[in-house]
KETOR-643416 format. One record per residue: chain; x, y, z of N, C-alpha, C in turn; residue number from 1. Coordinates in pm, whole numbers, padded with zeros to 5 digits, always signed. Layout:
<atoms>
<atom kette="A" n_c1="X" n_c2="Y" n_c3="Z" ca_c1="X" ca_c2="Y" ca_c3="Z" c_c1="X" c_c2="Y" c_c3="Z" nr="NUM"/>
...
</atoms>
This chain:
<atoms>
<atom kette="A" n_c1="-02397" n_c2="+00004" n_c3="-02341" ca_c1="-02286" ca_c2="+00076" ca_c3="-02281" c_c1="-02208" c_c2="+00148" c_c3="-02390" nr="1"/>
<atom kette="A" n_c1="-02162" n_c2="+00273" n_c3="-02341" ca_c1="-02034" ca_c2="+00336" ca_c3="-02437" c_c1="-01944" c_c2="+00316" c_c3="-02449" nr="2"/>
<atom kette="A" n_c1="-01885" n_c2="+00298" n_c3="-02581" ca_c1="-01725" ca_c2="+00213" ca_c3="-02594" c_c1="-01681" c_c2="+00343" c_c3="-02504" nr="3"/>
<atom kette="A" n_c1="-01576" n_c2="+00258" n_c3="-02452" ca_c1="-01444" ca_c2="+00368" ca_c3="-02405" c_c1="-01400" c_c2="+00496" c_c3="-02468" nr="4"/>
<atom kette="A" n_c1="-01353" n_c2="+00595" n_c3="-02418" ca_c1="-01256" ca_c2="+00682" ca_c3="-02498" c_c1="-01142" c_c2="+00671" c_c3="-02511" nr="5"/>
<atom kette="A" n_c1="-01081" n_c2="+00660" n_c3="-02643" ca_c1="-00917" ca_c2="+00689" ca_c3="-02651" c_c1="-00873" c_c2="+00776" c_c3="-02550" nr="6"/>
<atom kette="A" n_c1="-00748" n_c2="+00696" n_c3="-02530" ca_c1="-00639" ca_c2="+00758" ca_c3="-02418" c_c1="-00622" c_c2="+00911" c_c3="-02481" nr="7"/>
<atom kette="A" n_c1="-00567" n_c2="+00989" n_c3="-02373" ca_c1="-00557" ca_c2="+01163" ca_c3="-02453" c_c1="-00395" c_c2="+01147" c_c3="-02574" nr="8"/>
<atom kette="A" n_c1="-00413" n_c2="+01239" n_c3="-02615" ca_c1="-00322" ca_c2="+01245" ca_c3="-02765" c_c1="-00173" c_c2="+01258" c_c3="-02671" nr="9"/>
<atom kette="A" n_c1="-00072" n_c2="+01228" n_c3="-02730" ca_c1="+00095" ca_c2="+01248" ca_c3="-02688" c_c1="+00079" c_c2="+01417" c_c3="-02656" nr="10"/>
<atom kette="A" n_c1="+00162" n_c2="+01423" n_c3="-02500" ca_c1="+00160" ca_c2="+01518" ca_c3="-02457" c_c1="+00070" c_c2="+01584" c_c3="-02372" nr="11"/>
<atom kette="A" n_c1="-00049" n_c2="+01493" n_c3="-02382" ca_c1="-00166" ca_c2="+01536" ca_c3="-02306" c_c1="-00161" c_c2="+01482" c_c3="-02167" nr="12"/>
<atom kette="A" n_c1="-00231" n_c2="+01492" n_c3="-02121" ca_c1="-00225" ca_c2="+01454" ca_c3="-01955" c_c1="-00383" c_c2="+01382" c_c3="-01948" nr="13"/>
<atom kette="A" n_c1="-00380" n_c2="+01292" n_c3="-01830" ca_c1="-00489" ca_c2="+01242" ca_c3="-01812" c_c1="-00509" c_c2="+01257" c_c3="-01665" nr="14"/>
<atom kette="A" n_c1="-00608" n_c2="+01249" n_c3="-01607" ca_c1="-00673" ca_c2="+01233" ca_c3="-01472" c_c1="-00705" c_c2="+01162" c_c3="-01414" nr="15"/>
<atom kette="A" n_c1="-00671" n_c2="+01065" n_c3="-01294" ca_c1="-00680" ca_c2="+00977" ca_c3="-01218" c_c1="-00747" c_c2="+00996" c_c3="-01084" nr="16"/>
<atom kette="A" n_c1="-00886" n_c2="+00976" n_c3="-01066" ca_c1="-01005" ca_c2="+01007" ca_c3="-00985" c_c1="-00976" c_c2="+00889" c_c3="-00883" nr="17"/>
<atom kette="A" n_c1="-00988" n_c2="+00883" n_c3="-00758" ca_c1="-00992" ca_c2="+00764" ca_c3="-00695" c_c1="-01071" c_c2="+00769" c_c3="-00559" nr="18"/>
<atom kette="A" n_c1="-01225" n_c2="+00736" n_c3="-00542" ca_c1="-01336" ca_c2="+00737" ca_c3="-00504" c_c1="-01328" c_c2="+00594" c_c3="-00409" nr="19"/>
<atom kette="A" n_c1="-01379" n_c2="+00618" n_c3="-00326" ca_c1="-01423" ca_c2="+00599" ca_c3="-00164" c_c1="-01582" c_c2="+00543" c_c3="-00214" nr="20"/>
<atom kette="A" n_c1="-01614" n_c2="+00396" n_c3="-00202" ca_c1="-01713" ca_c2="+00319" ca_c3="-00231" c_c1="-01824" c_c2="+00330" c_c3="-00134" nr="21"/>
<atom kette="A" n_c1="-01939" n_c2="+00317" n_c3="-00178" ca_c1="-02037" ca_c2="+00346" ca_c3="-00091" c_c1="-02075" c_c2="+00300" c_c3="+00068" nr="22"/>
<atom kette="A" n_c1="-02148" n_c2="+00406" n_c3="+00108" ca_c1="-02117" ca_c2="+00380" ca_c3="+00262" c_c1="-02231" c_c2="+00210" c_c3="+00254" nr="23"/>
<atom kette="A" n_c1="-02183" n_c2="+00160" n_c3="+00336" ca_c1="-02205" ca_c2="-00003" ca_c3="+00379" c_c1="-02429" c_c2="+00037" c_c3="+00442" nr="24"/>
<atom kette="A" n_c1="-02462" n_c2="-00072" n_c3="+00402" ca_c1="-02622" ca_c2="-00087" ca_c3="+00438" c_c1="-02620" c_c2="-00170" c_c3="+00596" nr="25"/>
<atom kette="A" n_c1="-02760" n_c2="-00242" n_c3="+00645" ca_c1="-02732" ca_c2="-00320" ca_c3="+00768" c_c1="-02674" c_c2="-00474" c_c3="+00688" nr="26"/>
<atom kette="A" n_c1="-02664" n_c2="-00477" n_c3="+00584" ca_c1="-02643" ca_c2="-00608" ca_c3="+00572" c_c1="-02484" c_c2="-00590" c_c3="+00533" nr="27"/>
<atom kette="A" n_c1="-02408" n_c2="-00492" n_c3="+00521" ca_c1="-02251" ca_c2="-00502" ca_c3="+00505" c_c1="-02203" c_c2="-00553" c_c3="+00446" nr="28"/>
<atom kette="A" n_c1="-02269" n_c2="-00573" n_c3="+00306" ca_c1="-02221" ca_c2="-00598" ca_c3="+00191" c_c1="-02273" c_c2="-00512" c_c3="+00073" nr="29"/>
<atom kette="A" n_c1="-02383" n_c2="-00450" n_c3="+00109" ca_c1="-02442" ca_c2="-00378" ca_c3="-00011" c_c1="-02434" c_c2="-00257" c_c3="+00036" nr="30"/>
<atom kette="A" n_c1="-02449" n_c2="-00121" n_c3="-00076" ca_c1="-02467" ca_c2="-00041" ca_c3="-00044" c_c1="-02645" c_c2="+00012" c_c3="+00040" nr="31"/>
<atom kette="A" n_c1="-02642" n_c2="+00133" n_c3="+00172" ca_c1="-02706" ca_c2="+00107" ca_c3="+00248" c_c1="-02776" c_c2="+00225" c_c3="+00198" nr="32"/>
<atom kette="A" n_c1="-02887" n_c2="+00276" n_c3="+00353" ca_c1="-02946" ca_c2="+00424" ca_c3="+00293" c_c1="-02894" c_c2="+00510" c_c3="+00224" nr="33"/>
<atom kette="A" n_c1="-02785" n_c2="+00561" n_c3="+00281" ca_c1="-02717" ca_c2="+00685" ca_c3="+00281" c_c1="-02612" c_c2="+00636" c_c3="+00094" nr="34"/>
<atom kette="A" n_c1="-02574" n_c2="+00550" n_c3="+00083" ca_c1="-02470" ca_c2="+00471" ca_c3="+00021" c_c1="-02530" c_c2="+00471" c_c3="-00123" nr="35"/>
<atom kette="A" n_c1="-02663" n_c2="+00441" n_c3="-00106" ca_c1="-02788" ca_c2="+00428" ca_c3="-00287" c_c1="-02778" c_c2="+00571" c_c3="-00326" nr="36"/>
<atom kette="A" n_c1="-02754" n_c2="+00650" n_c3="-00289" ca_c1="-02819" ca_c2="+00795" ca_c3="-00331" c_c1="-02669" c_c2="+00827" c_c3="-00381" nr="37"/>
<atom kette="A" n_c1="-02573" n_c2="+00834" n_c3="-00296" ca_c1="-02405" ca_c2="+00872" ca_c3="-00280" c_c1="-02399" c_c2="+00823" c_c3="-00453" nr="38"/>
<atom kette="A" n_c1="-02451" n_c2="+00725" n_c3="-00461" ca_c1="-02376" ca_c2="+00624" ca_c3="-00582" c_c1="-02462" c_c2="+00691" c_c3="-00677" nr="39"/>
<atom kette="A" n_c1="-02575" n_c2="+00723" n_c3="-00689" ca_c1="-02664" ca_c2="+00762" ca_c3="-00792" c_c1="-02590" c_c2="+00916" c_c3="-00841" nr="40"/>
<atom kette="A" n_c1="-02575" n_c2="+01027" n_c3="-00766" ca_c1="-02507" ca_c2="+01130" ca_c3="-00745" c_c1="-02400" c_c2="+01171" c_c3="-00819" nr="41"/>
<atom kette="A" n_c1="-02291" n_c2="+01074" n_c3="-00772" ca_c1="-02147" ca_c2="+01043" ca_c3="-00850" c_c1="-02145" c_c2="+01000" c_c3="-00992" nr="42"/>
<atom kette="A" n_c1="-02279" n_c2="+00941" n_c3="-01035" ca_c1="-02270" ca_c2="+00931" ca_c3="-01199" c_c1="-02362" c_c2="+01049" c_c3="-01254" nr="43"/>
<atom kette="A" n_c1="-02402" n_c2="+01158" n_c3="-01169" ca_c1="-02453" ca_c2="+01275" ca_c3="-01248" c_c1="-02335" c_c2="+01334" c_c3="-01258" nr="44"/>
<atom kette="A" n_c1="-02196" n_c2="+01323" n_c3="-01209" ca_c1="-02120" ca_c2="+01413" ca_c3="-01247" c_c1="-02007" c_c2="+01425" c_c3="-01350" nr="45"/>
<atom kette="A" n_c1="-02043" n_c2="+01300" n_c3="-01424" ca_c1="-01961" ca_c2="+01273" ca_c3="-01534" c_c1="-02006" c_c2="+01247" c_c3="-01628" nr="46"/>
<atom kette="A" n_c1="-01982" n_c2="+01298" n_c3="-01795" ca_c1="-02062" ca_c2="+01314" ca_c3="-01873" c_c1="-02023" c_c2="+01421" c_c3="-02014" nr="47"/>
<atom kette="A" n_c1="-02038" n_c2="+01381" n_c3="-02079" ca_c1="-01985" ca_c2="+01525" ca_c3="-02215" c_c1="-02075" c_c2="+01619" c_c3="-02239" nr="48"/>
<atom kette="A" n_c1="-02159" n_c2="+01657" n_c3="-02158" ca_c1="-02223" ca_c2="+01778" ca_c3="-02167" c_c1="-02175" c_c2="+01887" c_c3="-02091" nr="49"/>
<atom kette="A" n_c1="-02183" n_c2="+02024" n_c3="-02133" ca_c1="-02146" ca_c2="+02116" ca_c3="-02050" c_c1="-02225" c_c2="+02119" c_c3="-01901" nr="50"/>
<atom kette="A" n_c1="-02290" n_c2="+02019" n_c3="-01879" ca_c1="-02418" ca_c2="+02071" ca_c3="-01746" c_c1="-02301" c_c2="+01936" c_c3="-01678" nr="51"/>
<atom kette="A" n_c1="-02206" n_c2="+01844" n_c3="-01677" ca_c1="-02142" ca_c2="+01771" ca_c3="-01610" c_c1="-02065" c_c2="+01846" c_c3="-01590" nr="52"/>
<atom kette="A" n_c1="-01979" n_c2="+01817" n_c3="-01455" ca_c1="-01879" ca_c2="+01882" ca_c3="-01386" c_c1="-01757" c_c2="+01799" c_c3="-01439" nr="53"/>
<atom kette="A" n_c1="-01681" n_c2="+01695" n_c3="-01476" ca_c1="-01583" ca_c2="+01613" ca_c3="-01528" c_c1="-01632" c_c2="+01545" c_c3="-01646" nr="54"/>
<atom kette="A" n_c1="-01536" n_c2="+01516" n_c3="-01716" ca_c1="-01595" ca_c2="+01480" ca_c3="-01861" c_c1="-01585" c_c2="+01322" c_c3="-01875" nr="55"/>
<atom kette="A" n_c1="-01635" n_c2="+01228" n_c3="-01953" ca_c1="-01663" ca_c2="+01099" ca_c3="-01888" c_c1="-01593" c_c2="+01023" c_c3="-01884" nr="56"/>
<atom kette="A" n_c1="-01509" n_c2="+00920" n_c3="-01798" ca_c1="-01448" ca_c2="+00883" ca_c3="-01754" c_c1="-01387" c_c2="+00797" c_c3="-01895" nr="57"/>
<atom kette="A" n_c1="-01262" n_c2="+00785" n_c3="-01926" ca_c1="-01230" ca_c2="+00636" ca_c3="-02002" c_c1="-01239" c_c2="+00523" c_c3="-01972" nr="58"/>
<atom kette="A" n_c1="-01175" n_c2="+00485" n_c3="-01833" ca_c1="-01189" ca_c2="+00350" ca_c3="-01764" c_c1="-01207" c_c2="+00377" c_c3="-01623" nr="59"/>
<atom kette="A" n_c1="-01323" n_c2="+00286" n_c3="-01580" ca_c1="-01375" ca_c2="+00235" ca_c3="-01429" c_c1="-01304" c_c2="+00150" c_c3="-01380" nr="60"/>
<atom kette="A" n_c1="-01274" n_c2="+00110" n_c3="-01270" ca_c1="-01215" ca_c2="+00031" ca_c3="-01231" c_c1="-01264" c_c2="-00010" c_c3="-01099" nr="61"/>
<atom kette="A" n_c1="-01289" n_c2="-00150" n_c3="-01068" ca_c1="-01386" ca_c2="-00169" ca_c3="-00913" c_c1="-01382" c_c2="-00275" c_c3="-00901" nr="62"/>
<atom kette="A" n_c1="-01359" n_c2="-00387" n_c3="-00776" ca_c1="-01299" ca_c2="-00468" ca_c3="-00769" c_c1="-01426" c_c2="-00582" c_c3="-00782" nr="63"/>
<atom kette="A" n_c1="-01449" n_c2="-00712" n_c3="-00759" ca_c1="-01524" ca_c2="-00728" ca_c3="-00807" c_c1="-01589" c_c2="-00823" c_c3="-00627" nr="64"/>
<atom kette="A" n_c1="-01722" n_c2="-00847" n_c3="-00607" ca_c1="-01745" ca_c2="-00907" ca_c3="-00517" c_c1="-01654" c_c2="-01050" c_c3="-00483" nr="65"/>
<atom kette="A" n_c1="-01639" n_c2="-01163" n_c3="-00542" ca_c1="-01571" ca_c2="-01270" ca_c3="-00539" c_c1="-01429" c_c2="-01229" c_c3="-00530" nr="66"/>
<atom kette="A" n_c1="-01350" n_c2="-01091" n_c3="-00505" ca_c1="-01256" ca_c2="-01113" ca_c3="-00567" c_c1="-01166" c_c2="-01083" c_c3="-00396" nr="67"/>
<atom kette="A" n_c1="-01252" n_c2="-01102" n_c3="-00287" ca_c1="-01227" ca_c2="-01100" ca_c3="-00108" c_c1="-01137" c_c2="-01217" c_c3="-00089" nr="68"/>
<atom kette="A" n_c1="-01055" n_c2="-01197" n_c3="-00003" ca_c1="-00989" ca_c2="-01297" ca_c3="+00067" c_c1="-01077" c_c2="-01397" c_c3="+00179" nr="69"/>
<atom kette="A" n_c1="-01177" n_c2="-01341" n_c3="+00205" ca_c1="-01262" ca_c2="-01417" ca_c3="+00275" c_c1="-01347" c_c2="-01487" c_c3="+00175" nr="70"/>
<atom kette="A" n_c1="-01371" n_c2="-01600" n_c3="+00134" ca_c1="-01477" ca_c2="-01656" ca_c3="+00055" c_c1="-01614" c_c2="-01625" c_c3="+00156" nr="71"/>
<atom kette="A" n_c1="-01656" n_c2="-01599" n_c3="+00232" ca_c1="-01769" ca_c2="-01593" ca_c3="+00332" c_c1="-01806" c_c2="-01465" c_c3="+00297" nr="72"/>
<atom kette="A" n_c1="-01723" n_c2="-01353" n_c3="+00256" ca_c1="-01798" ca_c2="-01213" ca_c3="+00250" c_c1="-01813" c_c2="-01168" c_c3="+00101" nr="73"/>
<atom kette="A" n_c1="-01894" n_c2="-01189" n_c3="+00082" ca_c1="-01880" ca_c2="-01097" ca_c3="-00087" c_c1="-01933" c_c2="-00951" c_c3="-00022" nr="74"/>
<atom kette="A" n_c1="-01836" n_c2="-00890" n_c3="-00060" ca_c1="-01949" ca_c2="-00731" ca_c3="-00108" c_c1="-01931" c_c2="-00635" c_c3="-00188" nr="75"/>
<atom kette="A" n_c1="-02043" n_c2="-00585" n_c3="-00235" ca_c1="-02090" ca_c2="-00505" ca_c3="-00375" c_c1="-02041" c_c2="-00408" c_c3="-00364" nr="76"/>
<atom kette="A" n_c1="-01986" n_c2="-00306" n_c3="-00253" ca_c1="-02010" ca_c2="-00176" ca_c3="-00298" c_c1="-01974" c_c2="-00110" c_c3="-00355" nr="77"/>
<atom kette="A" n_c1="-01819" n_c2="-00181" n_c3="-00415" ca_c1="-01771" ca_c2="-00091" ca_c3="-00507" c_c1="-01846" c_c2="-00125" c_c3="-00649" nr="78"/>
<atom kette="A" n_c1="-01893" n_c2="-00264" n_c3="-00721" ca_c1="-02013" ca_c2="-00292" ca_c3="-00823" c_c1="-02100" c_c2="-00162" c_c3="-00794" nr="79"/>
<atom kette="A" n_c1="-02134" n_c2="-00139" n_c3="-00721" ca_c1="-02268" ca_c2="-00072" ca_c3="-00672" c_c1="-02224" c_c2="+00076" c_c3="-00702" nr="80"/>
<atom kette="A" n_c1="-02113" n_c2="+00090" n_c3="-00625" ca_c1="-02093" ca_c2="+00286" ca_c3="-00633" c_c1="-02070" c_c2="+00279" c_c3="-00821" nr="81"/>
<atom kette="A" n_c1="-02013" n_c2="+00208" n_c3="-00891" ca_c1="-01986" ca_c2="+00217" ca_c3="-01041" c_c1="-02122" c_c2="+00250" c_c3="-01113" nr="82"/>
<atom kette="A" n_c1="-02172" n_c2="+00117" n_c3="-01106" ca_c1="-02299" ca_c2="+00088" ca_c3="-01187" c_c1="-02398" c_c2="+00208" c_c3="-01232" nr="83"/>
<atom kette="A" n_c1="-02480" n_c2="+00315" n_c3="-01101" ca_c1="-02566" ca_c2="+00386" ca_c3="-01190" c_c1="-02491" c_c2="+00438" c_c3="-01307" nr="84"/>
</atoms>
């Protein structure tokens, strides 16, 4: 993995992205058909090359399966939309 990037310099501004986790599979915890591809997609678009559309993120943030008020439901999808 890539260390992080420093926060932007004093005076600079930063960008706060906040993304809608992948659409749910039949089992409603993982990401589904439509949901694998969505997630694969969203990490072609960030990146320090001129061929990326946003430049790469400093920090992810995604909650974690165990972290439900229901102990009975874990689900991935926000693990899942991060990861590719």
């Amino acid at each position: 993995a890539n260390p992080p990037l420093p926060p932007p310099p004093d005076g600079r501004e930063a960008t706060i992205m906040i993304l809608r986790y992948c659409e749910a599979g039949a089992a409603r915890e993982h990401c589904g058909y439509t949901g694998n591809p969505r997630s694969e997609y969203i990490s072609t678009l960030f990146g320090d090359s001129p061929d990326h559309r946003w430049p790469r993120p400093s920090f992810i943030y995604a909650m974690a399966a165990g972290e439900r008020h229901d102990d009975f439901v874990q689900n991935w999808h926000e693990i899942e939309t991060v990861n590719p």
